[in-house]
N, CA and C atoms as an extended XYZ file, in Angstrom:
249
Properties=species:S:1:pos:R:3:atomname:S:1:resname:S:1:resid:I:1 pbc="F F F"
N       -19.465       19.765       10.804 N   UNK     1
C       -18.873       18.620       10.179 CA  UNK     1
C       -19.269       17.368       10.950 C   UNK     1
N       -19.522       16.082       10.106 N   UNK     2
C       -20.457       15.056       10.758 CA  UNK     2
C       -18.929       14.049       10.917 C   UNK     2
N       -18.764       14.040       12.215 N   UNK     3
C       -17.506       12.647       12.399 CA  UNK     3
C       -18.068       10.895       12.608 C   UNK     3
N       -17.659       10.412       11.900 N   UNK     4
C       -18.139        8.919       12.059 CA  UNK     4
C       -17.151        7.701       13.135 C   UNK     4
N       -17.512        7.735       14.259 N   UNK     5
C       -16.898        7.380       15.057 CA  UNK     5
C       -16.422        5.657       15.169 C   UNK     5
N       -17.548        4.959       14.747 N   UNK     6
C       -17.897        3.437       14.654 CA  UNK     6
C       -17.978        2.794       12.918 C   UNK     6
N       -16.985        1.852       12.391 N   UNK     7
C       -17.723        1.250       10.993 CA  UNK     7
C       -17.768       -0.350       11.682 C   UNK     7
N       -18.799       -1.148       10.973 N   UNK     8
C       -18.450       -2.508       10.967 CA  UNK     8
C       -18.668       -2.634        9.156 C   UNK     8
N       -17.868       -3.539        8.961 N   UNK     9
C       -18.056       -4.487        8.120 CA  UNK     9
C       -18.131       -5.885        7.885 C   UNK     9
N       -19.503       -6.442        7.885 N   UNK    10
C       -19.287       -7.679        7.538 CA  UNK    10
C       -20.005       -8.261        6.303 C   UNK    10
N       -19.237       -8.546        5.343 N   UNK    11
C       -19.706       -8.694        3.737 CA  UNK    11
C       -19.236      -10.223        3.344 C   UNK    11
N       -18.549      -10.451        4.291 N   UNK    12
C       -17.880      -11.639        3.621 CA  UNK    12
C       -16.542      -11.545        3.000 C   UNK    12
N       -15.946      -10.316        3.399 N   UNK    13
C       -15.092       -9.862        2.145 CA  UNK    13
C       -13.854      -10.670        2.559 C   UNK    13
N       -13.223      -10.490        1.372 N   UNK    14
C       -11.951      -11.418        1.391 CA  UNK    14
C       -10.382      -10.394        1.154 C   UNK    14
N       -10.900       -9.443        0.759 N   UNK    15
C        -9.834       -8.129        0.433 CA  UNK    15
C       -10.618       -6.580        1.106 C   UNK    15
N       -10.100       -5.855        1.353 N   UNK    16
C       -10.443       -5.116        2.179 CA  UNK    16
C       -10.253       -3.595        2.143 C   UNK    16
N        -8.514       -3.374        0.936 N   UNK    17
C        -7.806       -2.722        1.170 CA  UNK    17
C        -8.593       -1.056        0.634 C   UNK    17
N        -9.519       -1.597       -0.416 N   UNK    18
C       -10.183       -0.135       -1.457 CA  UNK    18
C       -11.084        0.219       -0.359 C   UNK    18
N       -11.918       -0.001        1.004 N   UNK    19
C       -12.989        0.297        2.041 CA  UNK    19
C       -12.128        0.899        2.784 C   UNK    19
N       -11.008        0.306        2.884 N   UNK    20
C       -10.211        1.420        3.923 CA  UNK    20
C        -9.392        2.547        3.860 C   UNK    20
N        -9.411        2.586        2.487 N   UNK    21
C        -8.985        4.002        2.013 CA  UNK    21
C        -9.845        4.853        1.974 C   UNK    21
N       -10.989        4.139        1.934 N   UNK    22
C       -12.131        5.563        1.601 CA  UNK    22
C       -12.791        6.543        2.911 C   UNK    22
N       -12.383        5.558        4.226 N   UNK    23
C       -12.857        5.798        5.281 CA  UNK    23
C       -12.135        7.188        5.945 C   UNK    23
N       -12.829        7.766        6.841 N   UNK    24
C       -12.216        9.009        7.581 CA  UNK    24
C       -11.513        8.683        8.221 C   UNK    24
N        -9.977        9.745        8.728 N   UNK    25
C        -9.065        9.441        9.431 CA  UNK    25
C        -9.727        9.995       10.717 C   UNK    25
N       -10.826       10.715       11.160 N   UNK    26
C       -11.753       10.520       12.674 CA  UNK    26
C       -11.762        9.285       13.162 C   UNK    26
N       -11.736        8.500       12.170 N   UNK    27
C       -12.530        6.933       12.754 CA  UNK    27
C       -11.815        6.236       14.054 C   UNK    27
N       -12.675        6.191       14.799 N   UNK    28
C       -11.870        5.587       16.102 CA  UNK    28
C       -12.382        4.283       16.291 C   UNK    28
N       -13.358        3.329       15.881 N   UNK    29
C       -13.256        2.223       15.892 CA  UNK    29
C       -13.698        1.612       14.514 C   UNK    29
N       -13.341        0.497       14.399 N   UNK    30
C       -13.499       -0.506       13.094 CA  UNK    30
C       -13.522       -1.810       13.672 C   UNK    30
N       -14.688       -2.333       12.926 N   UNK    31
C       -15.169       -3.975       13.114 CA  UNK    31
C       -15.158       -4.637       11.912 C   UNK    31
N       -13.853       -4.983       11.374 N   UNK    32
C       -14.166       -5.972       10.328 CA  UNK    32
C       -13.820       -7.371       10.301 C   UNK    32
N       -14.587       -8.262       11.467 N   UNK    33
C       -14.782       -9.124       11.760 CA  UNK    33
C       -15.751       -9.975       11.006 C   UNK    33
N       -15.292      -11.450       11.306 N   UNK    34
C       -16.582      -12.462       10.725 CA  UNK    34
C       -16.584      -12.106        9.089 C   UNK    34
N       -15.157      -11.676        8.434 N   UNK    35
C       -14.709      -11.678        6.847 CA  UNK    35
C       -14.182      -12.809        6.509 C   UNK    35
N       -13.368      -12.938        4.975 N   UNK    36
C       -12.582      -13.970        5.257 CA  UNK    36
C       -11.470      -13.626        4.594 C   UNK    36
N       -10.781      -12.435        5.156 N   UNK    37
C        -9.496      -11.889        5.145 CA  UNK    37
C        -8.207      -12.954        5.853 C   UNK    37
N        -7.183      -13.205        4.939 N   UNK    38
C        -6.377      -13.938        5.038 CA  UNK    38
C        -5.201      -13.302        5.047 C   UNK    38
N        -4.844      -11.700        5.073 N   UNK    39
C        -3.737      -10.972        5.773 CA  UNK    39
C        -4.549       -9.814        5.894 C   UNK    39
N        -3.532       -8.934        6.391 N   UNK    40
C        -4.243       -7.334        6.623 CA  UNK    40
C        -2.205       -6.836        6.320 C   UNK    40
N        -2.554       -5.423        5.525 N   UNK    41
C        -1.348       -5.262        5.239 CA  UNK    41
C        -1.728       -3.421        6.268 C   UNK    41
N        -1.049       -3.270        6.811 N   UNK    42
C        -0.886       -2.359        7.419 CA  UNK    42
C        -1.138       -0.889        6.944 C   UNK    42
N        -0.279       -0.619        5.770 N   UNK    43
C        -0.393        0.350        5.087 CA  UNK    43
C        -1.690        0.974        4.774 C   UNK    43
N        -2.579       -0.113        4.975 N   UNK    44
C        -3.658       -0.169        4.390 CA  UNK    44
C        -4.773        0.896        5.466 C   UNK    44
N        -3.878        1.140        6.519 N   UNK    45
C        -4.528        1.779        7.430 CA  UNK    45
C        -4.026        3.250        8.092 C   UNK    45
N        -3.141        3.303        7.520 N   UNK    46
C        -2.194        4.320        7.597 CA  UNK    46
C        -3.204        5.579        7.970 C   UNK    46
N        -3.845        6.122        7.090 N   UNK    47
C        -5.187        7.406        7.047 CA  UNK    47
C        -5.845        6.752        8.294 C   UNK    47
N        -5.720        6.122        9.056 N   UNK    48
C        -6.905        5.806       10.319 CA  UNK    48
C        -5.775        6.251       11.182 C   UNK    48
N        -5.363        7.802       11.411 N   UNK    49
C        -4.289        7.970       12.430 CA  UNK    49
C        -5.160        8.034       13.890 C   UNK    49
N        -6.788        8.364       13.841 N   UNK    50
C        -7.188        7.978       15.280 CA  UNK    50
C        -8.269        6.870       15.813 C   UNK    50
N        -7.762        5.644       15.001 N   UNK    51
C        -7.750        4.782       15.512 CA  UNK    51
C        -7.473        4.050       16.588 C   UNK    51
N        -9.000        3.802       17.401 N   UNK    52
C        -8.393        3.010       18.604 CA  UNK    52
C        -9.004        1.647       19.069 C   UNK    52
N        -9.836        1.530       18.401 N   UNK    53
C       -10.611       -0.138       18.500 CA  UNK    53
C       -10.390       -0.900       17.081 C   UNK    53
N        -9.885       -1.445       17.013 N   UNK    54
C        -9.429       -2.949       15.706 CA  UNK    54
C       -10.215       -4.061       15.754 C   UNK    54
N       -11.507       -4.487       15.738 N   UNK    55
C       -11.304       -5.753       15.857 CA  UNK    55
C       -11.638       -6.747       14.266 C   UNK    55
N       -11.049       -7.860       14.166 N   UNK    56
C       -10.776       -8.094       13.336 CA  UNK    56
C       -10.879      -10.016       13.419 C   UNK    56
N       -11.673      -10.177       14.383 N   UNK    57
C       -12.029      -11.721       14.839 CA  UNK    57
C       -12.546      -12.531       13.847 C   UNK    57
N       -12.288      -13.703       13.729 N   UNK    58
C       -13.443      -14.725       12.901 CA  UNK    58
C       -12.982      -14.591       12.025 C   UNK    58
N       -11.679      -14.493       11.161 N   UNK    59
C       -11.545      -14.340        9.513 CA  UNK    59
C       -10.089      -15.400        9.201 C   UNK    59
N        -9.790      -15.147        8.392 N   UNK    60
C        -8.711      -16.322        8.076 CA  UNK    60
C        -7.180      -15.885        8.290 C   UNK    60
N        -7.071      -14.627        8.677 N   UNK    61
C        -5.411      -13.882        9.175 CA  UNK    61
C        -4.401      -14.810        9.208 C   UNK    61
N        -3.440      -15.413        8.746 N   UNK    62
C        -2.376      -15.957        9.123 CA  UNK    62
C        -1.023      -14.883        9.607 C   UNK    62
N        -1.047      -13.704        8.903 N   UNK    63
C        -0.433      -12.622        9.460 CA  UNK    63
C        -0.670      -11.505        9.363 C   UNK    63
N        -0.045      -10.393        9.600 N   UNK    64
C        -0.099       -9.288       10.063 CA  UNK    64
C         1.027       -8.262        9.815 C   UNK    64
N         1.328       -7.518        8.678 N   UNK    65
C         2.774       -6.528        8.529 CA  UNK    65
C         2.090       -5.316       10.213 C   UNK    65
N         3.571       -4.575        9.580 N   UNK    66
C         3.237       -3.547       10.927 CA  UNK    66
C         2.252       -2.878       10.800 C   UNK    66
N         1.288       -2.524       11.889 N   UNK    67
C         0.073       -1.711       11.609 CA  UNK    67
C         0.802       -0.335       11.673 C   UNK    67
N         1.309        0.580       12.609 N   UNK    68
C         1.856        1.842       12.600 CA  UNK    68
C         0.850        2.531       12.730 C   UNK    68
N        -0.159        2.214       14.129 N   UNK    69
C        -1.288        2.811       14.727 CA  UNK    69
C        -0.838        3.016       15.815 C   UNK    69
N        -0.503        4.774       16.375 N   UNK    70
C        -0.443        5.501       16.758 CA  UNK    70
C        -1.236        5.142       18.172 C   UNK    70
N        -2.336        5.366       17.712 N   UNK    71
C        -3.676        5.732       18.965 CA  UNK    71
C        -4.347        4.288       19.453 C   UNK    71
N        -3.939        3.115       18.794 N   UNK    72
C        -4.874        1.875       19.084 CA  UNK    72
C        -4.798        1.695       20.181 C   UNK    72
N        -5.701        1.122       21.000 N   UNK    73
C        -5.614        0.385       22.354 CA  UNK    73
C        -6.489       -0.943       22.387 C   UNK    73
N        -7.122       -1.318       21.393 N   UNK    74
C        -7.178       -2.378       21.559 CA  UNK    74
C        -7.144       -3.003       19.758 C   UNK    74
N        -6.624       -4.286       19.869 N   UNK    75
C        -6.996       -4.930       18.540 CA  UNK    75
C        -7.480       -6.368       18.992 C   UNK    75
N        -8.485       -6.603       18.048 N   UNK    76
C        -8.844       -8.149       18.336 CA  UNK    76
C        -8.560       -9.252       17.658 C   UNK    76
N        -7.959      -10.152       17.833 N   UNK    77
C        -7.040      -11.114       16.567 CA  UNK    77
C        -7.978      -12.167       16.906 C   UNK    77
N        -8.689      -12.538       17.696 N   UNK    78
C        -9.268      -13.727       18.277 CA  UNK    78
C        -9.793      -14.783       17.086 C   UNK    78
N        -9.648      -16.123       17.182 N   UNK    79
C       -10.496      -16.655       15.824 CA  UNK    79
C        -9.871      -16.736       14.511 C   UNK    79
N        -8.837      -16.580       14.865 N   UNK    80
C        -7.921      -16.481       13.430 CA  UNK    80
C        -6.352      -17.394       13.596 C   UNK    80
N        -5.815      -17.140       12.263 N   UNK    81
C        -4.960      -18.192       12.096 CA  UNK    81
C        -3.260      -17.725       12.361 C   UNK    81
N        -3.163      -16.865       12.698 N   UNK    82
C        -2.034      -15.908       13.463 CA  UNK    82
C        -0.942      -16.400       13.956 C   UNK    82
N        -0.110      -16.872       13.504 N   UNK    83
C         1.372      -17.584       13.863 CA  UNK    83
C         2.072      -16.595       14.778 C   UNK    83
């Protein structure tokens, strides 16, 4: 069985939520940085239970519901609009 350890995405995207359902719950890091995502709803990540790199820099975030990531150790908010 082939585990995919690393995704980036950068498309420009502005919604996010249908890419992250489709992804494996192996996935231990995600780069969807340099988008122009203006929330991230948590739920949305739920199936990424071994998740441990977030970053999520350069996009338009003003907030953030609860992620309810288990395994993260790092997330990157940097570049964004985050109250």
């Amino acid at each position: 069985m082939h585990y995919t350890h690393s995704i980036y995405l950068y498309f420009g995207l502005t919604i996010i939520h249908q890419f992250l359902a489709a992804l494996s719950p192996s996935l231990r890091s995600l780069d969807i940085s340099f988008n122009q995502l203006a929330d991230l709803d948590g739920s949305s990540l739920e199936n990424l239970s071994n998740l441990q790199i977030l970053r999520l820099h350069h996009n338009k975030i003003s907030s953030i519901q609860k992620l309810g990531l288990a395994n993260i150790q790092i997330i990157d908010l940097s570049s964004n609009q985050v109250v």
